[in-house]
mmCIF file of the N, C-alpha and C atoms, coordinates in Angstrom:
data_MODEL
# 
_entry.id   MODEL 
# 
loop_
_atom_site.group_PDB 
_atom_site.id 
_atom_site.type_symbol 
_atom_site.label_atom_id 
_atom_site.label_alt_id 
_atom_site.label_comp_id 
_atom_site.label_asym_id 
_atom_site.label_entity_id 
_atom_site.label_seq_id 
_atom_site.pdbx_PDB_ins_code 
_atom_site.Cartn_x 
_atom_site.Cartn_y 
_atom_site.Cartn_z 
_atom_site.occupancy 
_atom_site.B_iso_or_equiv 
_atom_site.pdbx_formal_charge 
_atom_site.auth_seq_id 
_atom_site.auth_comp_id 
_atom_site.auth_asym_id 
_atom_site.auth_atom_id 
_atom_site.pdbx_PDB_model_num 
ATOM 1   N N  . UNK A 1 1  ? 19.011 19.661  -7.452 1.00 0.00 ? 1  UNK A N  1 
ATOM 2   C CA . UNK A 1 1  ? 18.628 18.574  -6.575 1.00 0.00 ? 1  UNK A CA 1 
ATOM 3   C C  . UNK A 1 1  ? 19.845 17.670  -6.380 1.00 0.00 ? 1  UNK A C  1 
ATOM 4   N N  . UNK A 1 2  ? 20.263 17.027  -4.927 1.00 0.00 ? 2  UNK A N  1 
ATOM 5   C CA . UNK A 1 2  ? 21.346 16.836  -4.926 1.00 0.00 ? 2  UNK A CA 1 
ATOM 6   C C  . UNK A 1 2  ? 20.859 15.135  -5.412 1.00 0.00 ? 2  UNK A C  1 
ATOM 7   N N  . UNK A 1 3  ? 21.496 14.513  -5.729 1.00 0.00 ? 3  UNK A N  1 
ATOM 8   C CA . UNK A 1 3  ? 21.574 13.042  -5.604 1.00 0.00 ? 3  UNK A CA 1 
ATOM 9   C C  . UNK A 1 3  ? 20.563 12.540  -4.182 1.00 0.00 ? 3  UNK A C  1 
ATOM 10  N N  . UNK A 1 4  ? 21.105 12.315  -2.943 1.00 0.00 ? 4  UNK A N  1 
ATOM 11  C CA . UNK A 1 4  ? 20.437 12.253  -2.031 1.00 0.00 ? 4  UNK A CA 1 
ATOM 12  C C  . UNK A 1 4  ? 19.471 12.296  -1.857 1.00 0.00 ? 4  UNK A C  1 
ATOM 13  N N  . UNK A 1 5  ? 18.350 13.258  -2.329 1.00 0.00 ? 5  UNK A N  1 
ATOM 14  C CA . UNK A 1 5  ? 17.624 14.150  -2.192 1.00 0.00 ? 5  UNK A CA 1 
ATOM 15  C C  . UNK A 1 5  ? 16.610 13.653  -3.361 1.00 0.00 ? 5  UNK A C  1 
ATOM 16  N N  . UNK A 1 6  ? 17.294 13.486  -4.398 1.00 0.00 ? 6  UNK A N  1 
ATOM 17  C CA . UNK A 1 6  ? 16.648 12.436  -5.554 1.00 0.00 ? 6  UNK A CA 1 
ATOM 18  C C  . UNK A 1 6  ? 16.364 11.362  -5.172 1.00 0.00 ? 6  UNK A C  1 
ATOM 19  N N  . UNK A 1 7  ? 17.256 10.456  -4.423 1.00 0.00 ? 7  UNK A N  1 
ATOM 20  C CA . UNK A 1 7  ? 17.246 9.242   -3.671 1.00 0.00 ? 7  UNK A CA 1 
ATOM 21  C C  . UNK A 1 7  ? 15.735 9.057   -2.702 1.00 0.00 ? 7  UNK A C  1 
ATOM 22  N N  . UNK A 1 8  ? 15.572 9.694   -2.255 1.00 0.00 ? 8  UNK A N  1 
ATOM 23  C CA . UNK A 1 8  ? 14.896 9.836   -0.950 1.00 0.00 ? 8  UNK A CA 1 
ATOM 24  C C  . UNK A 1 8  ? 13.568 10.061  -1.502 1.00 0.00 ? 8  UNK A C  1 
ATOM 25  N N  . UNK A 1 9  ? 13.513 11.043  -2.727 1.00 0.00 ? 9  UNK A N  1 
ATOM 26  C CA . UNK A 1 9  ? 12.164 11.374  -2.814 1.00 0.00 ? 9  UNK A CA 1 
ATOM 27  C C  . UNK A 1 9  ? 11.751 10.029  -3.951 1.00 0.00 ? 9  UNK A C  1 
ATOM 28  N N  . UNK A 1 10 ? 12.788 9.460   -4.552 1.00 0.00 ? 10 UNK A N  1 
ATOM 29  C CA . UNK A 1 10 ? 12.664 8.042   -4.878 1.00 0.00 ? 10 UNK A CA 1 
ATOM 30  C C  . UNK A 1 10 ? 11.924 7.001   -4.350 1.00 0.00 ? 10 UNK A C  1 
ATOM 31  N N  . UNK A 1 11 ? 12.444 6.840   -3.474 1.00 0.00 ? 11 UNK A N  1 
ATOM 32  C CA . UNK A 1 11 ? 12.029 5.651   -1.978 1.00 0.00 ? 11 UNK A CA 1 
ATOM 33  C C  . UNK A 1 11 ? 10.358 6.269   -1.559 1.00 0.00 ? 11 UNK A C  1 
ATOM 34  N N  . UNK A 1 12 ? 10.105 7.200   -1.338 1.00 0.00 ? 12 UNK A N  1 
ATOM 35  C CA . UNK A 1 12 ? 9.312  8.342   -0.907 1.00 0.00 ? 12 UNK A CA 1 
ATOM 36  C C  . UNK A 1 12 ? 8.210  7.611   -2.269 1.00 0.00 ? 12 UNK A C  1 
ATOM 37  N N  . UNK A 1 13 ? 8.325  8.233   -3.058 1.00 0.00 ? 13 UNK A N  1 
ATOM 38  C CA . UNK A 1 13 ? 7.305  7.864   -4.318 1.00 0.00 ? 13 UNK A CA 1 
ATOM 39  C C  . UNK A 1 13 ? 7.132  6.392   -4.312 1.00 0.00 ? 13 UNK A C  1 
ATOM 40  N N  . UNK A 1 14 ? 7.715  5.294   -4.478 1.00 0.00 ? 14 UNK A N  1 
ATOM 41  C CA . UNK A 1 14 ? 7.992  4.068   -3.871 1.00 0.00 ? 14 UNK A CA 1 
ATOM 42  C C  . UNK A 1 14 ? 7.159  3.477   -3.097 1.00 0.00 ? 14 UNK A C  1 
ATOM 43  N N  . UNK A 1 15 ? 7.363  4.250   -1.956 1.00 0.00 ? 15 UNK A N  1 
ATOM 44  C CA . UNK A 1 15 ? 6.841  3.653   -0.544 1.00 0.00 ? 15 UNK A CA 1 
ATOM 45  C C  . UNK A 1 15 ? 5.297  3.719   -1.136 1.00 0.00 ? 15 UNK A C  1 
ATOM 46  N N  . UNK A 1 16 ? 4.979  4.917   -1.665 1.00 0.00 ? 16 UNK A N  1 
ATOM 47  C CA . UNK A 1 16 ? 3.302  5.735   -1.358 1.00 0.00 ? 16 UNK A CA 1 
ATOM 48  C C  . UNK A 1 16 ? 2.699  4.804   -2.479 1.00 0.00 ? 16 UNK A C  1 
ATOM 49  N N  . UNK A 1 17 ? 3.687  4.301   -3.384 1.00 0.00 ? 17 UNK A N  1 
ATOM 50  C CA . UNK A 1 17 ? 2.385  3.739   -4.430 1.00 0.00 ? 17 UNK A CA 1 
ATOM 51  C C  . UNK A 1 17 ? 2.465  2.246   -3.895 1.00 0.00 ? 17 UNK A C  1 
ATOM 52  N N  . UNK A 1 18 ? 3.697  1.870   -3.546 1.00 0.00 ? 18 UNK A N  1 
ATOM 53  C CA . UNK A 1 18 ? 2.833  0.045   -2.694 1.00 0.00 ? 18 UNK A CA 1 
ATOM 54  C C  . UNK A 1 18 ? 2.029  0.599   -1.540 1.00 0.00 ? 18 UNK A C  1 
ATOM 55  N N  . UNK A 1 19 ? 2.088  1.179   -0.435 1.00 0.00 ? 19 UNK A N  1 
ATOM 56  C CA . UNK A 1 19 ? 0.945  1.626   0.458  1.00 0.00 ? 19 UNK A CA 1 
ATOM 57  C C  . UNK A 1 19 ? -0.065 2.153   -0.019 1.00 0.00 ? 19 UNK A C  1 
ATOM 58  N N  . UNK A 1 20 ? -0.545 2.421   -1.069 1.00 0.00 ? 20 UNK A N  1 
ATOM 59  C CA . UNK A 1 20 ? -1.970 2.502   -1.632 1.00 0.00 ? 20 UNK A CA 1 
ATOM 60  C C  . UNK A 1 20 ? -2.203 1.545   -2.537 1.00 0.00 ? 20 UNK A C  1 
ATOM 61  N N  . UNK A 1 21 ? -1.532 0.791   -2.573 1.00 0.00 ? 21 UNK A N  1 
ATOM 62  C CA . UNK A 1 21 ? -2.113 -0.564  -3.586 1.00 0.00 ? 21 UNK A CA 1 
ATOM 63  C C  . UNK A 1 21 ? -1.699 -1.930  -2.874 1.00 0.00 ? 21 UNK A C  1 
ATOM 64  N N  . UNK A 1 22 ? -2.048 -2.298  -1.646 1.00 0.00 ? 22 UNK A N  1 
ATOM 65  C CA . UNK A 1 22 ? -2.057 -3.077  -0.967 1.00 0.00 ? 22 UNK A CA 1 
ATOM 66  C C  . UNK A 1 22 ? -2.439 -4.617  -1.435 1.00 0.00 ? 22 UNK A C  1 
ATOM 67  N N  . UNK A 1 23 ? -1.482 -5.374  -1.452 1.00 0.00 ? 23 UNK A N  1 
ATOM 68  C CA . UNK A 1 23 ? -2.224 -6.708  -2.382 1.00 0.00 ? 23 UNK A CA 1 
ATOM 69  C C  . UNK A 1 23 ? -2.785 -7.450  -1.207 1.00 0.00 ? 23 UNK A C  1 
ATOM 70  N N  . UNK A 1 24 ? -3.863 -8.039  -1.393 1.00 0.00 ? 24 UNK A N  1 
ATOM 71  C CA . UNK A 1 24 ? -4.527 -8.923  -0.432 1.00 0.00 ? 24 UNK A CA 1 
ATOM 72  C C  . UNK A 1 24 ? -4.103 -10.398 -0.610 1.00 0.00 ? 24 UNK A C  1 
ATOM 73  N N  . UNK A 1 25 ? -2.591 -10.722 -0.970 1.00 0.00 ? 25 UNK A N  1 
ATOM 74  C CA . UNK A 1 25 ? -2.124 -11.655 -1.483 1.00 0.00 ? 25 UNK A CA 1 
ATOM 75  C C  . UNK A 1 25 ? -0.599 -11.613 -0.374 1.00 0.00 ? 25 UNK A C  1 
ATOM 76  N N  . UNK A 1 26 ? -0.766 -10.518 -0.050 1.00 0.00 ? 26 UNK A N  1 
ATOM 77  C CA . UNK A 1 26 ? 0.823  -10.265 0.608  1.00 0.00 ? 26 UNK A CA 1 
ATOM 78  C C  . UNK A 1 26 ? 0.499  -11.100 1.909  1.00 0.00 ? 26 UNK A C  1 
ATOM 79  N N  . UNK A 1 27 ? 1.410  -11.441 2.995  1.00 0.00 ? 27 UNK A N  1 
ATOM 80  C CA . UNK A 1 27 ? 1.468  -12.158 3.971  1.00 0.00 ? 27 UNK A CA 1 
ATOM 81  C C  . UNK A 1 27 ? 0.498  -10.666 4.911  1.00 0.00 ? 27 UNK A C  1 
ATOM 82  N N  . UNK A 1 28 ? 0.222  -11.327 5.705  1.00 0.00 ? 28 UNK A N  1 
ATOM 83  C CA . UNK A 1 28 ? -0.444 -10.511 6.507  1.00 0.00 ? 28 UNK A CA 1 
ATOM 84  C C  . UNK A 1 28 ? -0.221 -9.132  7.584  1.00 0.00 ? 28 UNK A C  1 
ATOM 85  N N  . UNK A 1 29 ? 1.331  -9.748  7.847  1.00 0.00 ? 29 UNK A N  1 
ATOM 86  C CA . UNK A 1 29 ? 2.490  -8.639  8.385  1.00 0.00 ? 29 UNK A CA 1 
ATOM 87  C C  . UNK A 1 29 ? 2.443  -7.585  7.327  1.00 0.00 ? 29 UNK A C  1 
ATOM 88  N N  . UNK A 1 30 ? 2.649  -8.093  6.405  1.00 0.00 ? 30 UNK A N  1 
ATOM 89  C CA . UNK A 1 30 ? 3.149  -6.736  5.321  1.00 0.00 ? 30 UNK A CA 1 
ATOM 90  C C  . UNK A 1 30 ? 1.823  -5.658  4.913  1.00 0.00 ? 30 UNK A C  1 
ATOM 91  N N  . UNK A 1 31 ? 1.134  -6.416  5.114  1.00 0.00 ? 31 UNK A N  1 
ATOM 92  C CA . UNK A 1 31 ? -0.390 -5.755  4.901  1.00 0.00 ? 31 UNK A CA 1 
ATOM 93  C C  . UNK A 1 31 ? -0.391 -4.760  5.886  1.00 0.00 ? 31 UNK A C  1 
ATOM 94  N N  . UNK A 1 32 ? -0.293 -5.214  7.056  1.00 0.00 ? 32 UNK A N  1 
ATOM 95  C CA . UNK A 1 32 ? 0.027  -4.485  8.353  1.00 0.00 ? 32 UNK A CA 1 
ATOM 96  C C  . UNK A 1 32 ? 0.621  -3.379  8.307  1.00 0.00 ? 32 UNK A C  1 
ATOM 97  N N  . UNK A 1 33 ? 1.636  -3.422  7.872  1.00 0.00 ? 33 UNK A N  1 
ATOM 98  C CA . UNK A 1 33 ? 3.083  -2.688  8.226  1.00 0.00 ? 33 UNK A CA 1 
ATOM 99  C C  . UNK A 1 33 ? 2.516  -1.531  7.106  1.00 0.00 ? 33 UNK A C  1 
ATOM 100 N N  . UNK A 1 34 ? 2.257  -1.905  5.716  1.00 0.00 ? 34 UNK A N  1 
ATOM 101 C CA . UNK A 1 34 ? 1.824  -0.862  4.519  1.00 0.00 ? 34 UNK A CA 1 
ATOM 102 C C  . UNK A 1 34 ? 0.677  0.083   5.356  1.00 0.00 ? 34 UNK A C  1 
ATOM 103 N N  . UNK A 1 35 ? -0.612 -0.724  6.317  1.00 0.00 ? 35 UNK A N  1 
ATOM 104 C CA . UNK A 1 35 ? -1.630 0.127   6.350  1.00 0.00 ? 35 UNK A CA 1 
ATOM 105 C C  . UNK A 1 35 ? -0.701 1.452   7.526  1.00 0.00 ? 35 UNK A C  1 
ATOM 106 N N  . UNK A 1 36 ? -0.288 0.809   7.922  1.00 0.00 ? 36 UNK A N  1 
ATOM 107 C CA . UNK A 1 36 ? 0.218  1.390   9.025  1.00 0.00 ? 36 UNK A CA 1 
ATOM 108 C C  . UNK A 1 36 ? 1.286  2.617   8.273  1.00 0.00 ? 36 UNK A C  1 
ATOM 109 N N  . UNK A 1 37 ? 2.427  2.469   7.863  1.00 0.00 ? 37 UNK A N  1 
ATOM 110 C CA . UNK A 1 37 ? 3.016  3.226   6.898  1.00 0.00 ? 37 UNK A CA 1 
ATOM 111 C C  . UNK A 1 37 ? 2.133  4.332   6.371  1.00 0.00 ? 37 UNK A C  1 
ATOM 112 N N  . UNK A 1 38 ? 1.015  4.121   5.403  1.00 0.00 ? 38 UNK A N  1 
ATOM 113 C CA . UNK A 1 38 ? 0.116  4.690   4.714  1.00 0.00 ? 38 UNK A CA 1 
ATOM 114 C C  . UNK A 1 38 ? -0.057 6.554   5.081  1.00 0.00 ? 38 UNK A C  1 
ATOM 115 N N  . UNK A 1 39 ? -0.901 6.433   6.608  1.00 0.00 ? 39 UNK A N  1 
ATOM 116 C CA . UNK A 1 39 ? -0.865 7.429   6.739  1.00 0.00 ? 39 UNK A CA 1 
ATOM 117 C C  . UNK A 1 39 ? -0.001 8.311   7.497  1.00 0.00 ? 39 UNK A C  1 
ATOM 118 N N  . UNK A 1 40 ? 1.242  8.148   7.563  1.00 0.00 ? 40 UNK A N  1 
ATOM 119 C CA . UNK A 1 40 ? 2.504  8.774   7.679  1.00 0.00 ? 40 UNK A CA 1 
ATOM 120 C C  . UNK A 1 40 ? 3.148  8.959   6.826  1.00 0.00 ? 40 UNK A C  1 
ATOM 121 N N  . UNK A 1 41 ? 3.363  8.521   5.918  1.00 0.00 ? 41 UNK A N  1 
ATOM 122 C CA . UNK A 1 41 ? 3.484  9.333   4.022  1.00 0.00 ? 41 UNK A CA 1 
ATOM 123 C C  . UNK A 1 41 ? 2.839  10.064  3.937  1.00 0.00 ? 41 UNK A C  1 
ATOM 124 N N  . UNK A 1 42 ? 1.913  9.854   4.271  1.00 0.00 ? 42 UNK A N  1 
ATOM 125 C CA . UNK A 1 42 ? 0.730  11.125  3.792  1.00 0.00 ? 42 UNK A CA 1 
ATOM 126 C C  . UNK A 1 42 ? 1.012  12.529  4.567  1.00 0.00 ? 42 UNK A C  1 
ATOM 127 N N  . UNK A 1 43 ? 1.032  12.175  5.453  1.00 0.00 ? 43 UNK A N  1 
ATOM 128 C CA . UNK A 1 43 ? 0.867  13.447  6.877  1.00 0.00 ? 43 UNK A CA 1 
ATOM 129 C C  . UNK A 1 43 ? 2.129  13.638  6.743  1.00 0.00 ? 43 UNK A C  1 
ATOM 130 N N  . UNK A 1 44 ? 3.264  13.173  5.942  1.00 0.00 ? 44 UNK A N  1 
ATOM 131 C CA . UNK A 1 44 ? 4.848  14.120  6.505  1.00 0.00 ? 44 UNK A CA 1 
ATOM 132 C C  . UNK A 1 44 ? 5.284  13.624  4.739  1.00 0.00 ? 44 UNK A C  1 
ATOM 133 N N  . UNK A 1 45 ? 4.811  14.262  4.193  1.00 0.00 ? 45 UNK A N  1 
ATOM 134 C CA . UNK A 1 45 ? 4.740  14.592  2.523  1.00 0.00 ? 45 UNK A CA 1 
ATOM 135 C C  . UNK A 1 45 ? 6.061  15.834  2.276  1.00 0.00 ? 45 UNK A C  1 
ATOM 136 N N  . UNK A 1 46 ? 6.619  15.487  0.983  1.00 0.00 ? 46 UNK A N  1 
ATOM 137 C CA . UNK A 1 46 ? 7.445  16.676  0.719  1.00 0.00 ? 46 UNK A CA 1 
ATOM 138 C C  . UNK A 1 46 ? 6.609  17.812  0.516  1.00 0.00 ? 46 UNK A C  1 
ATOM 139 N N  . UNK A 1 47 ? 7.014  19.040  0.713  1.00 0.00 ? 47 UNK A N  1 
ATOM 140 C CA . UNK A 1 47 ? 6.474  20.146  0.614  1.00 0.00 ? 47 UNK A CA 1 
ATOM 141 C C  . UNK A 1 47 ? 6.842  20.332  -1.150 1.00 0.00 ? 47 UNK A C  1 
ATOM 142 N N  . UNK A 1 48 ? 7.610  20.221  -1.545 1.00 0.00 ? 48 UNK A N  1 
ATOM 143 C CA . UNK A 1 48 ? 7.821  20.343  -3.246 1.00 0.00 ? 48 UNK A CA 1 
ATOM 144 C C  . UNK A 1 48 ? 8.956  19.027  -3.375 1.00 0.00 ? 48 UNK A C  1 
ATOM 145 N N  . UNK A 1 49 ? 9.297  19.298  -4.897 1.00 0.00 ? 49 UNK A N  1 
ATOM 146 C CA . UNK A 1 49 ? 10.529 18.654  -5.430 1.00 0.00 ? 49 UNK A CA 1 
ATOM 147 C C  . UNK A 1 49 ? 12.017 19.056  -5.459 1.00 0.00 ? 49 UNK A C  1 
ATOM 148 N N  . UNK A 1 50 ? 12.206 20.079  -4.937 1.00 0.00 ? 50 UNK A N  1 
ATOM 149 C CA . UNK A 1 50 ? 13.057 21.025  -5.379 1.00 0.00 ? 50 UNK A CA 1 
ATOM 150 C C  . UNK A 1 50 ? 14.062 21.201  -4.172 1.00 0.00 ? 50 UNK A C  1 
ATOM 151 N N  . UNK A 1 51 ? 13.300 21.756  -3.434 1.00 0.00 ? 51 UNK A N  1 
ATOM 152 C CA . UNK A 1 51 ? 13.904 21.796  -1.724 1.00 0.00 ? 51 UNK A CA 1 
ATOM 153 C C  . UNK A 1 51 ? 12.638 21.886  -0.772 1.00 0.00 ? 51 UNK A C  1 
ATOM 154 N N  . UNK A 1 52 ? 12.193 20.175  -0.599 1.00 0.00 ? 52 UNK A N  1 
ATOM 155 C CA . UNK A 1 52 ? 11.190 19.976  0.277  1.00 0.00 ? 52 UNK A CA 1 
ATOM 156 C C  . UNK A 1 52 ? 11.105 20.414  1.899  1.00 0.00 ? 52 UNK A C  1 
ATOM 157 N N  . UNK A 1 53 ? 10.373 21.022  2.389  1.00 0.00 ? 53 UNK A N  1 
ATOM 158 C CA . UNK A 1 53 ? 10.001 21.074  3.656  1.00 0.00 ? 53 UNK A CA 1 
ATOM 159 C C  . UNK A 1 53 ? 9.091  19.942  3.975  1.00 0.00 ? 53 UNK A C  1 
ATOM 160 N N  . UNK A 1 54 ? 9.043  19.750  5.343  1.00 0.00 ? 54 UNK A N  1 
ATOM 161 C CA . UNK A 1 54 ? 8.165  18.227  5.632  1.00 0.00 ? 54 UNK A CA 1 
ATOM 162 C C  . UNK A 1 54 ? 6.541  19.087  6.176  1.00 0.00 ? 54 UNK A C  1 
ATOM 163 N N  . UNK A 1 55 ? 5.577  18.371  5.075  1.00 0.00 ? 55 UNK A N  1 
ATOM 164 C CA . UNK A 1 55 ? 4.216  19.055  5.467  1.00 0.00 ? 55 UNK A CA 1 
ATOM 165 C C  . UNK A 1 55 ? 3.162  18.889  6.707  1.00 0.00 ? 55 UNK A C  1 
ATOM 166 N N  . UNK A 1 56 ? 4.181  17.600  7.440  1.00 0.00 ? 56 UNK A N  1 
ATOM 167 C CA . UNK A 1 56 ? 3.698  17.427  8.760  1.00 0.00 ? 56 UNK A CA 1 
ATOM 168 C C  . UNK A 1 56 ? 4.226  18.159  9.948  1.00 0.00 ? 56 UNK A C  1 
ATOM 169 N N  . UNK A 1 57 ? 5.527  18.306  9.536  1.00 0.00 ? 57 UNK A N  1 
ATOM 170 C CA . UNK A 1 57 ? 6.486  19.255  10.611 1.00 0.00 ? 57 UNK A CA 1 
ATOM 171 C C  . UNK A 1 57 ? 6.460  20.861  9.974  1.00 0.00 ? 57 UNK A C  1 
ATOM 172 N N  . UNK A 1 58 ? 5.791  21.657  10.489 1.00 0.00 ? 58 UNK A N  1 
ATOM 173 C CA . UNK A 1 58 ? 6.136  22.804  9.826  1.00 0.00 ? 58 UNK A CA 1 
ATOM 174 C C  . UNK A 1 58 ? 7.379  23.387  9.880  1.00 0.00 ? 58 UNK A C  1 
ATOM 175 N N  . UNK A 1 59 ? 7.971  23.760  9.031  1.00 0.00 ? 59 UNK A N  1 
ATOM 176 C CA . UNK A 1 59 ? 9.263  24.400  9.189  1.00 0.00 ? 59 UNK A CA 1 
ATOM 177 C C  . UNK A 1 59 ? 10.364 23.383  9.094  1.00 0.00 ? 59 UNK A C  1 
ATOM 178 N N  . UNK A 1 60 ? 10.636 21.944  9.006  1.00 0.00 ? 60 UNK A N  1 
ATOM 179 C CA . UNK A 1 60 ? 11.142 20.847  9.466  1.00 0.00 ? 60 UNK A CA 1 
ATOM 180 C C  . UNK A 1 60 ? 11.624 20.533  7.815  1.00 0.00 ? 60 UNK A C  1 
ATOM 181 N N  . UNK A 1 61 ? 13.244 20.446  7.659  1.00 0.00 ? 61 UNK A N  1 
ATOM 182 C CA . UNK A 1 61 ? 13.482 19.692  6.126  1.00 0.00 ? 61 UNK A CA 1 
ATOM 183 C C  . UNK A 1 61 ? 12.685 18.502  6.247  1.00 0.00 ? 61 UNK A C  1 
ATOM 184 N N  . UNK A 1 62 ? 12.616 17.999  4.991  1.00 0.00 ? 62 UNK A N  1 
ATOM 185 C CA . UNK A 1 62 ? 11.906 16.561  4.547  1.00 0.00 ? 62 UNK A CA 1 
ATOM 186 C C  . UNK A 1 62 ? 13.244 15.964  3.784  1.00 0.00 ? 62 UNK A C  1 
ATOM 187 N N  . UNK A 1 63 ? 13.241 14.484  4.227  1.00 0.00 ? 63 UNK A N  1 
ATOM 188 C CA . UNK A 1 63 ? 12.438 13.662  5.306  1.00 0.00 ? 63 UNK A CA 1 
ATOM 189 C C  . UNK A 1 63 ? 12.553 13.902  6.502  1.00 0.00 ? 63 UNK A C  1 
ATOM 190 N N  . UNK A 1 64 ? 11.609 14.451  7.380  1.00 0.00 ? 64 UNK A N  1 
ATOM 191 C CA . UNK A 1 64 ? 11.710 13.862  8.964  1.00 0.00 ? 64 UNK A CA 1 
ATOM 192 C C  . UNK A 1 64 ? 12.150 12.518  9.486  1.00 0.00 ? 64 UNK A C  1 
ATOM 193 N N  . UNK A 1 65 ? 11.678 12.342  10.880 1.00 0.00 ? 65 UNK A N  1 
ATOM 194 C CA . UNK A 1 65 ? 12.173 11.264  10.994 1.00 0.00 ? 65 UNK A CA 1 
ATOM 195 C C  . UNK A 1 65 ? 10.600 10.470  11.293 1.00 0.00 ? 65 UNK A C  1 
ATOM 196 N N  . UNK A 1 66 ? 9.576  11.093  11.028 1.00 0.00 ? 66 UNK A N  1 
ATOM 197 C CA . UNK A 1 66 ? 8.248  9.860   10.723 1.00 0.00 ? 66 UNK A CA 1 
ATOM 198 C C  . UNK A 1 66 ? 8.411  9.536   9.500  1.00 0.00 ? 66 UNK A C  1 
ATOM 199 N N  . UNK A 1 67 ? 8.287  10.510  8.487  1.00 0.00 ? 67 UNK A N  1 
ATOM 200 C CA . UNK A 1 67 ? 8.540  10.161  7.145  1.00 0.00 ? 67 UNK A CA 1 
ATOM 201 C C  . UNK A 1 67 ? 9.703  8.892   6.969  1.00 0.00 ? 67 UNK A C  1 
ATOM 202 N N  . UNK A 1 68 ? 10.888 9.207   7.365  1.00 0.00 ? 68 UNK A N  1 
ATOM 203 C CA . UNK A 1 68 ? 11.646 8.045   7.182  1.00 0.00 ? 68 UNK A CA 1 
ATOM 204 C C  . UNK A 1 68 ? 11.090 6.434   7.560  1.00 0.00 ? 68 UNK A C  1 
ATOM 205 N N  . UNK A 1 69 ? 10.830 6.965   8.713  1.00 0.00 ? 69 UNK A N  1 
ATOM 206 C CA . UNK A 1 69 ? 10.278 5.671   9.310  1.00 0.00 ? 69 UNK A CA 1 
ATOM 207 C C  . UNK A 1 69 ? 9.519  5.049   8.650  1.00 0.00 ? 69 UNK A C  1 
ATOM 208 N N  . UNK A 1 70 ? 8.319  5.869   7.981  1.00 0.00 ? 70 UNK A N  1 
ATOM 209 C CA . UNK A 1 70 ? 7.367  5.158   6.870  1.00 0.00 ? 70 UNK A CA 1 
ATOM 210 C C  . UNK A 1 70 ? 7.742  4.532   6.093  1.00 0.00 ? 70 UNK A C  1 
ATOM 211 N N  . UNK A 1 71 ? 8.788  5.190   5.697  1.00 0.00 ? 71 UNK A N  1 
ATOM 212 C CA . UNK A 1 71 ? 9.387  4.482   4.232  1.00 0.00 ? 71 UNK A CA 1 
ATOM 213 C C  . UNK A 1 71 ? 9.820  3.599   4.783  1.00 0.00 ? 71 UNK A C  1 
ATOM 214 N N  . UNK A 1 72 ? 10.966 3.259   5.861  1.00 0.00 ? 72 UNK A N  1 
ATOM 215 C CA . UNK A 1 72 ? 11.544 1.718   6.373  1.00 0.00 ? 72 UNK A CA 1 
ATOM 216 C C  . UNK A 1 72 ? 10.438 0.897   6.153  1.00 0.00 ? 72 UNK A C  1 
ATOM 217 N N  . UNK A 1 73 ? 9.118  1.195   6.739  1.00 0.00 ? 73 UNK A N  1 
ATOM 218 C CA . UNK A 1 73 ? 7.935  0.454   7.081  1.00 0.00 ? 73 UNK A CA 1 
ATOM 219 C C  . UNK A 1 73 ? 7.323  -0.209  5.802  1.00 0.00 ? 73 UNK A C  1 
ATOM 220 N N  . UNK A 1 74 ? 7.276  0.324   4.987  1.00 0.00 ? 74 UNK A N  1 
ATOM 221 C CA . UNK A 1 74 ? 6.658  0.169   3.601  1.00 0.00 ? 74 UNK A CA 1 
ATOM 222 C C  . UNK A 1 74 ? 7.767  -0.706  3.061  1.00 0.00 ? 74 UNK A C  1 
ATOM 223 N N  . UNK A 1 75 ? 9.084  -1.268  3.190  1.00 0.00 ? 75 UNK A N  1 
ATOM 224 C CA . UNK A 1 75 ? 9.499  -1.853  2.662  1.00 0.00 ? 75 UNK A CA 1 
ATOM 225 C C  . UNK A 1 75 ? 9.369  -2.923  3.787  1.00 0.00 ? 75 UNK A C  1 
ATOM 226 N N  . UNK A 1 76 ? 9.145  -4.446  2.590  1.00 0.00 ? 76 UNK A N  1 
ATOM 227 C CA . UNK A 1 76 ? 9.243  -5.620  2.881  1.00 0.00 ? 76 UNK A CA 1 
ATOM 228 C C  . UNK A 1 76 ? 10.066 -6.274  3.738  1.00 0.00 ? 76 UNK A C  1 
ATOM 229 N N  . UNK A 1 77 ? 11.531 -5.365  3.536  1.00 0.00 ? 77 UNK A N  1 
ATOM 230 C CA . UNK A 1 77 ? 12.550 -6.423  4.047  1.00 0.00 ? 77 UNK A CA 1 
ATOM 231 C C  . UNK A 1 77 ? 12.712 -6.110  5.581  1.00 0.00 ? 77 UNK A C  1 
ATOM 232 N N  . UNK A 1 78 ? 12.010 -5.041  5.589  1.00 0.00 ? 78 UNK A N  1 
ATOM 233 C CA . UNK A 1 78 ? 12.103 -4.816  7.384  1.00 0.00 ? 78 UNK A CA 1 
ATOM 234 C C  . UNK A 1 78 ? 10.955 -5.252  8.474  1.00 0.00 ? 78 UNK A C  1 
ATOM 235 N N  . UNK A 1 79 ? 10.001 -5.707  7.103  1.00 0.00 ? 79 UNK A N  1 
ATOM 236 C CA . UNK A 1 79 ? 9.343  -6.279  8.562  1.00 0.00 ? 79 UNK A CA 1 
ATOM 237 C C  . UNK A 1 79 ? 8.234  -7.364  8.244  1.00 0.00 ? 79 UNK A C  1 
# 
C-alpha cells in the first residue's frame, strides 16, 4: 500500500464515521454538508484495502472523483 493510498483511505474512514454520527450541536451548514456527503461514501466505497476499485464506478480506481468530493464535503473547513 503506497503511502497515498493509506492517506486517502484515512480521510475515507474519517469522513464515514463523522457522517454517520452527526452532532445535532454542529452549526447547521455542517449538518447539511455531512447528510449530504453521507450517501456518496457509501455509494463510491473502496472495493478492498489493498488495491481498491471504486464500488460505485465499476471498473474505476478508488477514489473517484464523487468519492473525493465527499470527503472535501465531510470536512468542516470547506464548508
Amino acid at each position: 500500500m503506497t503511502d497515498e493510498l493509506h492517506q486517502q483511505l484515512a480521510k475515507y474512514d474519517w469522513a464515514v464515521s463523522k457522517a454517520n454520527n452527526i452532532d445535532r450541536t454542529l452549526p447547521e451548514g455542517e449538518r447539511w454538508a455531512l447528510g449530504v456527503a453521507a450517501p456518496g461514501l457509501a455509494a463510491h466505497a473502496p472495493s478492498n484495502r489493498t488495491d481498491p476499485t471504486c464500488t460505485g464506478c465499476p471498473g474505476e480506481p478508488w477514489p473517484c472523483s464523487m468519492a473525493t468530493s465527499a470527503m472535501v464535503m465531510a470536512d468542516s473547513k470547506y464548508n
